[in-house]
C-alpha positions as CSV (number, residue, x, y, z in Angstrom):
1,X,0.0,0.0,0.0
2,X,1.3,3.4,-0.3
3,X,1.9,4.7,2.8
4,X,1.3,8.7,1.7
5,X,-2.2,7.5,0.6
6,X,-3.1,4.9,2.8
7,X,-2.6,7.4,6.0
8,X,-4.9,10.2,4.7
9,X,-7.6,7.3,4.7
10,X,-6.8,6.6,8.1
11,X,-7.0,10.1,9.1
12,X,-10.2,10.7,7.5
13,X,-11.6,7.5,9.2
14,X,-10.7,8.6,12.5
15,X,-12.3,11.5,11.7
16,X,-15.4,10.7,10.9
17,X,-15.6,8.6,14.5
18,X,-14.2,11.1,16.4
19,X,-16.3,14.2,15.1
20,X,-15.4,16.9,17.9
21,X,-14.2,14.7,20.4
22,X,-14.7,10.9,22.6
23,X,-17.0,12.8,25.0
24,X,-16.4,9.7,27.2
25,X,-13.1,9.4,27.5
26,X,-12.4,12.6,27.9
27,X,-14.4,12.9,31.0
28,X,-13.0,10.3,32.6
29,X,-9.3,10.6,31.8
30,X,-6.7,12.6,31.8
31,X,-4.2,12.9,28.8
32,X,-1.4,11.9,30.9
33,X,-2.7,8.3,32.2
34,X,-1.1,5.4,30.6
35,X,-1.8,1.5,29.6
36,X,-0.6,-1.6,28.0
37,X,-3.6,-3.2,26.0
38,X,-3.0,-6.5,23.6
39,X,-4.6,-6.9,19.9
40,X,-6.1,-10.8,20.8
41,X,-7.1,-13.1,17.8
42,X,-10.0,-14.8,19.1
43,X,-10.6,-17.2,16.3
44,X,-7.9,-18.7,13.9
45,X,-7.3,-15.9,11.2
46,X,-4.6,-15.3,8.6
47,X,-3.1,-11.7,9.9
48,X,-3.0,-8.8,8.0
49,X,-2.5,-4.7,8.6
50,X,-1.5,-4.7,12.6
51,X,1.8,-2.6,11.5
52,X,0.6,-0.5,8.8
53,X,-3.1,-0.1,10.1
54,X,-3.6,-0.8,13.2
55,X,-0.2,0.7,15.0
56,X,-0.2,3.7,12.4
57,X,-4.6,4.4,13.5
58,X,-2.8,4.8,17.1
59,X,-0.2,6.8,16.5
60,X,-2.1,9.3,14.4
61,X,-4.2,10.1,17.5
62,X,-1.0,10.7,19.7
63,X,2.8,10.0,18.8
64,X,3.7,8.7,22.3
65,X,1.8,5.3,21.6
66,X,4.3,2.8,20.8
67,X,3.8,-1.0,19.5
68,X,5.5,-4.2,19.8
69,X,5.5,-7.5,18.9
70,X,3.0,-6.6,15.8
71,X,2.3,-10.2,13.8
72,X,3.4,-9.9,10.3
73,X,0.9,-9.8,7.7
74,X,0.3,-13.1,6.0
75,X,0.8,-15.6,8.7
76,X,-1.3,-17.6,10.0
77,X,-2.7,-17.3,14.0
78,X,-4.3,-19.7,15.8
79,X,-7.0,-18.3,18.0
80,X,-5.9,-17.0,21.6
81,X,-2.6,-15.4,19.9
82,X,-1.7,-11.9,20.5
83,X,-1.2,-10.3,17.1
84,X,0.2,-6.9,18.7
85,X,0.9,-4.8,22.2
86,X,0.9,-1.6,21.8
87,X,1.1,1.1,24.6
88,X,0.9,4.7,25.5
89,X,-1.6,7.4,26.9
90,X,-5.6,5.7,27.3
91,X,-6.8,8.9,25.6
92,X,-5.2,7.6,22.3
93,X,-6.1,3.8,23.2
94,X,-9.6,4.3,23.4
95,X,-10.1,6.6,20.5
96,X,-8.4,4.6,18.0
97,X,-10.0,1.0,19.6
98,X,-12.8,1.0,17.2
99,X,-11.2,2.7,13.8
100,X,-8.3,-0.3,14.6
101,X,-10.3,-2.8,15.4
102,X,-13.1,-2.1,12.7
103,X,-10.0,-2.2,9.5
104,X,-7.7,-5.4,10.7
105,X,-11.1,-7.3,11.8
106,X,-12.1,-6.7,7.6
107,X,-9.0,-7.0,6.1
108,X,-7.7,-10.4,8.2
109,X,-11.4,-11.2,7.1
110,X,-10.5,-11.3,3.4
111,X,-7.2,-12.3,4.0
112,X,-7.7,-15.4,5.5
113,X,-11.0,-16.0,3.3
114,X,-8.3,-15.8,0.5
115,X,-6.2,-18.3,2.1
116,X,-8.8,-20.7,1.7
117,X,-9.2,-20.3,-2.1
118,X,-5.7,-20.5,-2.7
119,X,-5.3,-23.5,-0.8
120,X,-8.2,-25.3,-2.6
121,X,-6.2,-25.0,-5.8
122,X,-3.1,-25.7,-4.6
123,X,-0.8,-27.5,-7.4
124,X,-2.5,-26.0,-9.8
125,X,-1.1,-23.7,-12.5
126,X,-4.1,-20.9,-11.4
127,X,-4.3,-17.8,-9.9
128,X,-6.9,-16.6,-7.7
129,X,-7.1,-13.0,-8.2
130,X,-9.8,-10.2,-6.9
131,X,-12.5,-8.1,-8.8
132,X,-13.8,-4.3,-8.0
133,X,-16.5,-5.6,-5.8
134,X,-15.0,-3.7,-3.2
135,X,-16.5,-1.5,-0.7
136,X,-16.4,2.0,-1.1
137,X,-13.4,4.0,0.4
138,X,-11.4,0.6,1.3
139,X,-10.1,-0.2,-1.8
140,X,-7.0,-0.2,-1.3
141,X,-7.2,-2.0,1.8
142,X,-9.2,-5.0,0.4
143,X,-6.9,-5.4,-2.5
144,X,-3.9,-5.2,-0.2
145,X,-5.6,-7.8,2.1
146,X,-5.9,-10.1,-1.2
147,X,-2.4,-10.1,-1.9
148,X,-1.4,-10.5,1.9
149,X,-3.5,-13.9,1.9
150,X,-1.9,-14.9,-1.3
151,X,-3.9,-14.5,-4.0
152,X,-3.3,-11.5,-6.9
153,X,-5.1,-8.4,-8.1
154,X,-7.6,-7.7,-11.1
155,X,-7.7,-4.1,-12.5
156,X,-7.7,-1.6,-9.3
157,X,-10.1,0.8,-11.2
158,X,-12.3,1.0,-14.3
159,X,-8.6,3.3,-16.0
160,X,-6.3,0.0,-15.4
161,X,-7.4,-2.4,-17.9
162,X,-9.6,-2.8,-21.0
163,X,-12.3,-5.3,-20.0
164,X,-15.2,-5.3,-22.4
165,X,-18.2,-6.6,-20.8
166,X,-21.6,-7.9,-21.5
167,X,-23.2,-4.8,-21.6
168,X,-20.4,-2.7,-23.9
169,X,-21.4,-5.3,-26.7
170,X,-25.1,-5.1,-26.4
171,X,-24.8,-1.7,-26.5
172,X,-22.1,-1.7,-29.5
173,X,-23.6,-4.3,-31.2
174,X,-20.8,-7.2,-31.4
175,X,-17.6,-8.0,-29.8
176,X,-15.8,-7.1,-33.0
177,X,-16.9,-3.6,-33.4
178,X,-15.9,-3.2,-29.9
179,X,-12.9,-4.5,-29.8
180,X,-11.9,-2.3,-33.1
181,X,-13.0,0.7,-31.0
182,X,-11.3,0.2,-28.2
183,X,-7.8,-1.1,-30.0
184,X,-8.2,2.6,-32.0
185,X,-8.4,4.1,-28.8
186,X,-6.4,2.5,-25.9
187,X,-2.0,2.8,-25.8
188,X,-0.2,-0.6,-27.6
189,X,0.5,-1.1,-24.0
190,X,-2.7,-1.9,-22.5
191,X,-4.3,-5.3,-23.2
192,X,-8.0,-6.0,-24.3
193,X,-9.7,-8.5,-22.6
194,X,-13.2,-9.5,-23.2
195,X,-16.3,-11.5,-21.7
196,X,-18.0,-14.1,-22.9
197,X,-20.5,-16.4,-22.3
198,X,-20.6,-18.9,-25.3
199,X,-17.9,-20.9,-27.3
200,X,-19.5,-18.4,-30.5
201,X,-18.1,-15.5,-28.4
202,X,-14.8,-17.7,-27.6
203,X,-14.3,-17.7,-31.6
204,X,-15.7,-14.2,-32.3
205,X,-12.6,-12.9,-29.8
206,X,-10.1,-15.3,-31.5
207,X,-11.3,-13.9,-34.5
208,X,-10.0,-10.2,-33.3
209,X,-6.5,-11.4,-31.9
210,X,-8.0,-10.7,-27.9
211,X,-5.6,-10.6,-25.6
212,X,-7.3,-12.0,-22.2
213,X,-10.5,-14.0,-22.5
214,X,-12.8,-14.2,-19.9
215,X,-15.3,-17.4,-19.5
216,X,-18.4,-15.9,-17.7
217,X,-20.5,-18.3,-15.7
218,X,-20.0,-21.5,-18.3
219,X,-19.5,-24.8,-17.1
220,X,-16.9,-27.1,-16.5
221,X,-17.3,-29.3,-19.7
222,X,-18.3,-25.6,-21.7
223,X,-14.5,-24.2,-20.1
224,X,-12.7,-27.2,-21.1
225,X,-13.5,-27.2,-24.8
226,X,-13.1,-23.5,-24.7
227,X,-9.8,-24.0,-23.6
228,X,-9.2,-26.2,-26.3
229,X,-9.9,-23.9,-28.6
230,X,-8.1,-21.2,-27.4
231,X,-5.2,-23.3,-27.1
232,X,-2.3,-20.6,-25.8
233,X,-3.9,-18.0,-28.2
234,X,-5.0,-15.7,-25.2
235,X,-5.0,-15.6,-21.3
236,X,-8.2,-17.4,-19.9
237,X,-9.9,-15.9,-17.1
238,X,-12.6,-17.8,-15.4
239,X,-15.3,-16.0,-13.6
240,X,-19.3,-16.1,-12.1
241,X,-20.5,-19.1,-9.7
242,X,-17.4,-19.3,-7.9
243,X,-17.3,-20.7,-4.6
244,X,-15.0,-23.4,-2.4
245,X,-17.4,-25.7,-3.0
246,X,-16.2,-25.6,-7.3
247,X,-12.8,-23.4,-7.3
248,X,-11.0,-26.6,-7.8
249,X,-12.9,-28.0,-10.3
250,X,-13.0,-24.7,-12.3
251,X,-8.9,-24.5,-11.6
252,X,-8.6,-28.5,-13.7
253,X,-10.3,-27.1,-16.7
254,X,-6.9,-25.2,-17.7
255,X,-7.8,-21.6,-17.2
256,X,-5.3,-19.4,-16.1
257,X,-7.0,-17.2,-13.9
258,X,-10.0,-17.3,-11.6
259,X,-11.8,-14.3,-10.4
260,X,-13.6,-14.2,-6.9
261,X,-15.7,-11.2,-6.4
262,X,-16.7,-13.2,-2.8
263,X,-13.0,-12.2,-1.4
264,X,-14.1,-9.0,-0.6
265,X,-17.6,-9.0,-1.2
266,X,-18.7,-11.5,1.0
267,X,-15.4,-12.3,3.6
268,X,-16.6,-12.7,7.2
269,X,-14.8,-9.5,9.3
270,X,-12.4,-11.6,11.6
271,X,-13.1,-11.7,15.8
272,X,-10.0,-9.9,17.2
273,X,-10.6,-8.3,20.7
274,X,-8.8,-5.2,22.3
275,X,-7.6,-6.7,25.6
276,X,-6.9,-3.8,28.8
């Protein structure tokens, strides 16, 4: 992540929690009392942003809060482990609790809901990458926590990538037309990759020299002879009615890719606990 962006974000997070103040904490504490309090997982998780979320959240709200011991991102915890102490004035503990809590609980969420993808096609040539089904604002945090439980990155925005979808060629009229379009339009540099949902839409992008070819929602016998026929000519991403119930049997058809709009549309937000 890039650490000029990522800590305006944080900034603007804590700011919307905070408003004009913690009405609570402030009339109960001083800013000069002190504590120790312990980042707990409390369920097996695969970790991800205690150093460069968590920690920085903290010491944003006062630069005497200091951090130890922080878990590094990727590895996995069983539950009961501490993933980080940090320490310093309660005014800045108990401000930054929630903001902290609320970002590592999502992001060791898709992490570790990652994991499990990547391990169901482990061996395989594949790779699990993520869509723009993210939520709004955590972008860049989602797609970090992707790569951090091993899988890779689709296009960050809609200005990364060429991806022409169903909807571009019903409103061009055929894939042809808009792949001419958008070849006349786009740098050499940037491939063209377009959807499809039959083996005639397989053929019609063959037909135009596409780069990246996505399979959208076919079957498992309907990939394989797709794959056939594209045979090397163009990347093959899989995507649509994947789950870890069929991300293996997807992954033995021979695509090269398969995208999961589930890693950060649907992860589960991990259980960590602040502990005084």
């Amino acid at each position: 992540m890039d650490t000029f962006l990522l800590e305006e974000q944080l900034r603007n997070f804590l700011r919307e929690d905070l408003e004009h103040g913690d009405i609570t904490t402030d009339a109960i504490f001083s800013d000069q009392e002190t504590a120790t309090v312990t980042l707990r997982a409390r369920e097996a998780l695969v970790a991800a942003g205690m150093e460069q979320v968590a920690a920085r959240v903290f010491q944003l709200l006062d630069e005497r809060i200091t951090y130890s011991r922080p878990i590094a991102d990727g590895q996995q915890v069983d539950s009961g482990q501490v993933l980080m102490t940090v320490s310093g004035p309660v005014h800045g503990l108990l401000r930054g609790e929630r903001v902290a809590l609320n970002l590592i609980q999502r992001l060791c969420g898709i992490a570790t809901l990652t994991r499990q993808y990547v391990d169901a096609v482990r061996g395989l040539k594949v790779k699990i990458v993520d869509t723009r089904k993210t939520t709004p604002g955590l972008r860049m945090l989602e797609k970090y926590a992707v790569r951090v439980g091993g899988g890779r990155n689709h296009r960050y925005s809609l200005s990364d990538g060429v991806l022409i979808k169903d909807n571009h060629i019903a409103a061009c009229g055929s894939i042809q037309r808009a792949v001419e379009k958008a070849r006349a339009a786009v740098p050499h540099t940037i491939a063209i990759e377009v959807e499809t949902d039959t083996l005639e839409q397989v053929q019609e992008c063959l037909d135009c020299g596409v780069q990246i070819i996505m399979l959208d929602n076919m079957d498992c016998n309907t990939m394989r002879q797709a794959v056939s026929m594209i045979n090397g000519k163009a990347l093959i991403e899989a995507s649509g009615g994947v789950n870890l119930d069929t991300v293996r049997g997807i992954a033995e058809t021979g695509v090269d890719i398969i995208s999961v709009g589930a890693l950060t549309h649907s992860a589960r937000a991990c259980d960590i606990g602040l502990d005084w």
